[in-house]
N, C-alpha and C positions, 0 to 999 in steps of 0.2 A: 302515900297511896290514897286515892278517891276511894271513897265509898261503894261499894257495888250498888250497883242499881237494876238488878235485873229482877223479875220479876217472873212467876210462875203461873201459866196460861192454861195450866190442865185442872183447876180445882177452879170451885166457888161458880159463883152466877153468872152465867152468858150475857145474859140482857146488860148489867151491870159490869162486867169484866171488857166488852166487847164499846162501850159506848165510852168506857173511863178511857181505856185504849185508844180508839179514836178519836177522843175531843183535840185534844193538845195537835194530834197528826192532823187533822183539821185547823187547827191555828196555824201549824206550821205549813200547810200548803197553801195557802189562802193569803198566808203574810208572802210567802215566796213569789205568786200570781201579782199580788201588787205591788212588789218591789220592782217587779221587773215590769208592771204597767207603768212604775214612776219614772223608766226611762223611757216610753213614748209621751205620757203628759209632760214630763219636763222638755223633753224635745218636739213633739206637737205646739209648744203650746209658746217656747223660746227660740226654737230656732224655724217655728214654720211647717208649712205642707209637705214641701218637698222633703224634710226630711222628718218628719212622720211616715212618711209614702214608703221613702228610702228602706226605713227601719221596718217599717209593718211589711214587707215584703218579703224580708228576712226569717219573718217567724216560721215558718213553715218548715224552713232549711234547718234555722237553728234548733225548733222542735226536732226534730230527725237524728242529730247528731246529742241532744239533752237526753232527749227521752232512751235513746239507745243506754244510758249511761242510767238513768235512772231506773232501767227495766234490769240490768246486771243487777243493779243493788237489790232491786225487788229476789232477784234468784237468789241471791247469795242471803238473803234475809230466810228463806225456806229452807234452807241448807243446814243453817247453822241451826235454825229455829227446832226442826226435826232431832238433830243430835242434844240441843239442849234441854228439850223435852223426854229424853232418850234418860236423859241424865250421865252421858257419855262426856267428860270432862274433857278426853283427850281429845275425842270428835270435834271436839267447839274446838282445841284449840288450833288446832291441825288446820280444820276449813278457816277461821278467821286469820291466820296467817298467808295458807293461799291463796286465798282471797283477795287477800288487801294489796300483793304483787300483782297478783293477775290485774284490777283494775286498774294500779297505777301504770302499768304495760298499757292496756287499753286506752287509758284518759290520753297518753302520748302520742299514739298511735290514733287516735280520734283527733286530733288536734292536728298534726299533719296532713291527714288525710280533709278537712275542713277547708285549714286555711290555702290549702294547694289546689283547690277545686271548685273554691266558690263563683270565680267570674262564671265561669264554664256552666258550672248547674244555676247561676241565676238569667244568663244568658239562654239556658235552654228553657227554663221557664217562661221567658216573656217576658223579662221585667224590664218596666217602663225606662228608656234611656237616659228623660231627666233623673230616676231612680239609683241607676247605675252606680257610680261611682261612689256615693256617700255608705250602699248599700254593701259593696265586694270590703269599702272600708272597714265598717261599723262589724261584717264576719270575723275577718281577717283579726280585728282585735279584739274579737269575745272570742274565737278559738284557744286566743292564749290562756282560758279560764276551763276550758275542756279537763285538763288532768286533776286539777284541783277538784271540781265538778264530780268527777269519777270516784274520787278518793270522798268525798264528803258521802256521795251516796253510799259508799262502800261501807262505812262508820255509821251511817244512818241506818243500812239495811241489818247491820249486825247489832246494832242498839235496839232496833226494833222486834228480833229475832227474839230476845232478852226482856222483854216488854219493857224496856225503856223507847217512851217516845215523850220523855218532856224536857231532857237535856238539848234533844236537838232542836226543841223549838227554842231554848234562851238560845242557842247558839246561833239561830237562823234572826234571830230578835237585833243580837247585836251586827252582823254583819250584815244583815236587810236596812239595820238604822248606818250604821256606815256608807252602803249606798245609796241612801238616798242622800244625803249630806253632800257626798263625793257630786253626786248627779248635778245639784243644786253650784257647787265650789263651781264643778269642771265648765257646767251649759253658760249659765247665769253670769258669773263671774268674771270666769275666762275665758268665754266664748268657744268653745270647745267644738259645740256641735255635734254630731256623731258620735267623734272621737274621746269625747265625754263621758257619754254617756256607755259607752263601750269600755272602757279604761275604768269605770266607776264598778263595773260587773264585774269587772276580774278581779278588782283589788277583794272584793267582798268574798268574792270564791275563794280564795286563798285563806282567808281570815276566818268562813267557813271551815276549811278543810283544816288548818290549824286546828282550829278550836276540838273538834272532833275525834282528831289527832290524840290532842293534849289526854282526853277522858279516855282513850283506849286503852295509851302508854302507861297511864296514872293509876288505874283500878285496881282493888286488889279482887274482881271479879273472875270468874273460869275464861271470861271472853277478853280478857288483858292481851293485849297487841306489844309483844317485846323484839324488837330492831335485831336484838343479839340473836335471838330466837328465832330468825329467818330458816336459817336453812337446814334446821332439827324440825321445822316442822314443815317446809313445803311435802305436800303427799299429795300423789298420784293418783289415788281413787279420787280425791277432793277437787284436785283441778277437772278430772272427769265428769266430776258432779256439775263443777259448773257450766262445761262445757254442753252438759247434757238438759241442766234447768237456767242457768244462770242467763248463756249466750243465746237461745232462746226466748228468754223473756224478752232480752233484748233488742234481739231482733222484731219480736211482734210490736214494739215501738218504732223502731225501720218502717216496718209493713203500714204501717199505718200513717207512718209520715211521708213515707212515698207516695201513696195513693191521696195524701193532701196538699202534697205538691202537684198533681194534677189539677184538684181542686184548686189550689194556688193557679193554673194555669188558666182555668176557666175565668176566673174573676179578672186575670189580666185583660182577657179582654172586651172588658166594659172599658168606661172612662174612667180618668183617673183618680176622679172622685167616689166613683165604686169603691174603687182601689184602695182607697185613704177610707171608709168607710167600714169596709172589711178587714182594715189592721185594726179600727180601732173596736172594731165591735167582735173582731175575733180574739181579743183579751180576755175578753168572758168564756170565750170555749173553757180556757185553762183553770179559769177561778171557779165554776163550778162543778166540772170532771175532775179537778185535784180535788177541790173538798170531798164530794163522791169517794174519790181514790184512798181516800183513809181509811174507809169501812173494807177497801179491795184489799189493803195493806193488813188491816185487822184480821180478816180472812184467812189468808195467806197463812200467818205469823201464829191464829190459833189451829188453826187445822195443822200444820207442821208440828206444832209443838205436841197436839195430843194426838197424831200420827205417832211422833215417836213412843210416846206415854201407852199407842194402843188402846186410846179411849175411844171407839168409834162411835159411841153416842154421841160426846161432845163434837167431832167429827162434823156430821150432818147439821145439828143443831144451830156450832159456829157458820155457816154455809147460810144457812136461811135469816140468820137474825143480823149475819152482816149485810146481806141483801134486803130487807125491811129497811135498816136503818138509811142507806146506800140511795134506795129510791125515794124514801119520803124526803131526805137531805136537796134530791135532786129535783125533784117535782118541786120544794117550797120555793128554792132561788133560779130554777127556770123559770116557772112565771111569773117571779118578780121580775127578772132583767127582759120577759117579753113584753110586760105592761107599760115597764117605762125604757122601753130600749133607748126612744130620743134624749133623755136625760144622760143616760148613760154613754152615750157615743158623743155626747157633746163635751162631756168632760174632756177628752181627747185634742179636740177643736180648737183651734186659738181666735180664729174668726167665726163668729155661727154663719154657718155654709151649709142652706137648706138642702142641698144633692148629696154632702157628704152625710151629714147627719141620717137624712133619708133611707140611705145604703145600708148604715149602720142598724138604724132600728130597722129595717128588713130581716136581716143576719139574726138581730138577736129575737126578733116574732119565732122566726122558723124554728131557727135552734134553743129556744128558750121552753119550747113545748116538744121537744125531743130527747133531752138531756137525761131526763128519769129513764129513761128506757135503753139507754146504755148498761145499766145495774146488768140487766142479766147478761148479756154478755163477760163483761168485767171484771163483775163477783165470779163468774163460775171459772173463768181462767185463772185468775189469783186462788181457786180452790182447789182446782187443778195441780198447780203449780204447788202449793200446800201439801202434795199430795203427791211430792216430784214427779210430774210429768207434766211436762214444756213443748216437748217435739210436737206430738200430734195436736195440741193446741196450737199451735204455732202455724201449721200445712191450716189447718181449719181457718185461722185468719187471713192466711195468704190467700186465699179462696172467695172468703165471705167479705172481706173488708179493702184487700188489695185490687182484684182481677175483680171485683164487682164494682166497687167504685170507678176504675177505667170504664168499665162497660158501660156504666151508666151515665160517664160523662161524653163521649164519644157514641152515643145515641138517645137517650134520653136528653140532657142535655142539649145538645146536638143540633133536635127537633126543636124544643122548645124556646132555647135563649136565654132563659133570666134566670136570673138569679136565683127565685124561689127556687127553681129545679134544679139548681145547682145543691140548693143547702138540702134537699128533702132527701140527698142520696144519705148523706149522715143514718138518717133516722130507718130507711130501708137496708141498710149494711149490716147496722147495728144487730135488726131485727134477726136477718137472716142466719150470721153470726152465731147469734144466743142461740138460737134453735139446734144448731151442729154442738156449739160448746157443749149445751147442759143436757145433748144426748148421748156425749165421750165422758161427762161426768159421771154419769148413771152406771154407766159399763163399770166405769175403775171403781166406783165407788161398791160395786156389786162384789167384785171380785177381791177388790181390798175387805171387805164383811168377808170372805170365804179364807182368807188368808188368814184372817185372824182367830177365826175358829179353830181352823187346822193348827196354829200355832199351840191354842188352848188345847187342843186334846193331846197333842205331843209332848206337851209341860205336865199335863198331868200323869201319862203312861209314865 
């Protein structure tokens, strides 16, 4: 048996508890952001434009179908986080068994639905013809990493639940350095292509999802994951829970990746070195919104836990100090990546190509001085969510981030043309967003103080 590794999120110093918790999540999302940037540098840069183009046209889709997977784990990380805070043994084990079904059901069921779909939805996108084909390729064989995918997040969100977040950054360490190795074997070597680079992802995923595996089966912690143990604990409130917080979160990554395949659509039609410009400078969307996203995760995982504990001091407190940290993260490396965008989209480049470069440092001007200002949004839903409630966050992003981004592409846009007013919807979504979020927080967060008094005078009659 491993070691337990869980840790206790309802005692000691926030500022201090809250930033040791995040640092590592921050390694680990930020090594995950470049791994998968080393399959466009390896393939920008060995195998060409066109399939840079190919592949950076992709992201949007593939965001859609990750992020859905990586938002389940976010739920299921609240879930468990709640009952182990709760100090409820059975609760953790009950949901971490549910849980880890339910996802692998999902990751297969994502992965079908992906690789079955992609001509079709990159066809309706607009994606450039010479793009085509290398691009329904390059889907088609990262789908095969979708279940694995699901199942790592699955391990991840219930390690994180447990204030373990440094097992999964060695384990993102070795199968990030795998991929890029593979990348390097498949592009370089063997001429691969795409196909390389694609096949390099999936091996990784799996060797992820192993590894994660291995410390759940291994522990002799309350959140131990046992195969035999399947069907003494799938439970029916728990699959509810997640169907109520988990596929929710999930979908608010849907939501968001829909309305950026719109966005995806608008850039299609520039030239296609827009096109090459915007895959390569939309890599930083992810590198510093996942870093951001640790302090979300942090959030999340301490509010949950001293939800269950009934600490509603720490409650509020975790709420605003993961937000401090969240914005200042994001304000320091957005205006780094806007001061020197050109450096950075050149990396990309295999020829320096003044239009495509150009493109790029646009992308990263606009969204570079935008990106701190996602926190309030982001944080208050991950508090939310802490705080099991998903639904009506959820409607509030379909609203603020879905059906306003159309809008705004299909008339503001529209009117305008460029691209600037293409990326400033980002920053105007965002905005709108937070202001609905953190006045649905306020509510629960009122009436959650009112429940808990009422619990205290009933404990003591």
């Amino acid at each position: 048996m491993l070691k337990d590794s869980s840790k206790n999120l309802t005692e000691g110093s926030l500022f201090k508890g809250i930033i040791l918790f995040g640092l590592p999540l921050i390694a680990t999302n930020l090594l995950q952001i470049l791994f998968n940037m080393a399959d466009l540098i390896v393939v920008g840069n060995f195998s060409g434009t066109v399939s840079l183009g190919s592949v950076g046209s992709t992201v949007s889709l593939i965001h859609l179908y990750t992020g859905f997977l990586i938002g389940i784990g976010g739920g299921i990380n609240s879930i468990v986080a709640r009952y182990f805070g709760a100090g409820d043994d059975e609760g953790v084990k009950k949901a971490v068994h549910t849980s880890g079904v339910f996802c692998l059901i999902t990751g297969i069921i994502t992965f079908a639905i992906s690789a079955s779909t992609s001509y079709f939805v990159l066809n309706l996108l607009g994606t450039k013809p010479e793009y085509m084909e290398k691009a329904v390729t390059y889907i088609v064989i990262y789908s095969a990493g979708l279940p694995a995918l699901s199942i790592y997040n699955f391990g991840n969100g219930v390690l994180g639940a447990v204030g373990d977040t440094k097992n999964p950054l060695i384990y993102l360490l070795v199968s990030g350095a795998v991929n890029v190795v593979l990348n390097v074997l498949f592009v370089v070597t063997f001429k691969m292509d795409v196909v390389g680079v694609a096949l390099a992802s999936v091996i990784s995923q799996y060797l992820s999802a192993f590894l994660v595996m291995f410390l759940l089966v291994k522990t002799n912690g309350v959140f131990r994951f046992s195969f035999k143990g399947i069907k003494d604990n799938l439970d029916g409130e728990k699959l509810s829970q997640i169907f109520k917080i988990g596929l929710p979160s999930g979908a608010q990554f849907i939501i968001f990746q829909i309305a950026n395949l719109f966005v995806q659509g608008g850039v299609n039609t520039f030239s296609k070195e827009t096109v090459a410009g915007n895959a390569a400078a939309g890599q930083f969307d992810g590198l510093v919104l996942d870093a951001m996203g640790a302090f979300n995760i942090a959030c999340a995982s301490f509010i949950a836990q001293n939800y269950g504990a009934r600490k509603k001091d720490r409650i509020l407190k975790s709420y605003f100090i993961s937000m401090l940290y969240a914005f200042t993260l994001g304000a320091i490396m957005g205006v780094t990546v806007a001061v020197f965008g050109e450096f950075f989209t050149s990396i990309f480049v295999d020829e320096y190509d003044p239009a495509v470069i150009a493109a790029g440092a646009l992308r990263l001007k606009v969204m570079g001085l935008s990106f701190a200002f996602s926190t309030f949004m982001d944080c208050t839903i991950s508090a939310s969510r802490g705080l099991g409630k998903s639904i009506i966050p959820t409607f509030i992003v379909i609203a603020g981030s879905c059906i306003f981004r159309i809008v705004w592409i299909y008339t503001v846009f529209a009117y305008f043309k460029s691209p600037e007013w293409l990326y400033l919807v980002y920053i105007f979504s965002w905005t709108l967003t937070a202001i609905a979020e953190i006045i649905y927080f306020v509510i629960i967060y009122k009436k959650l103080t009112a429940d808990f008094c009422e619990e205290q005078i009933k404990a003591a009659a």
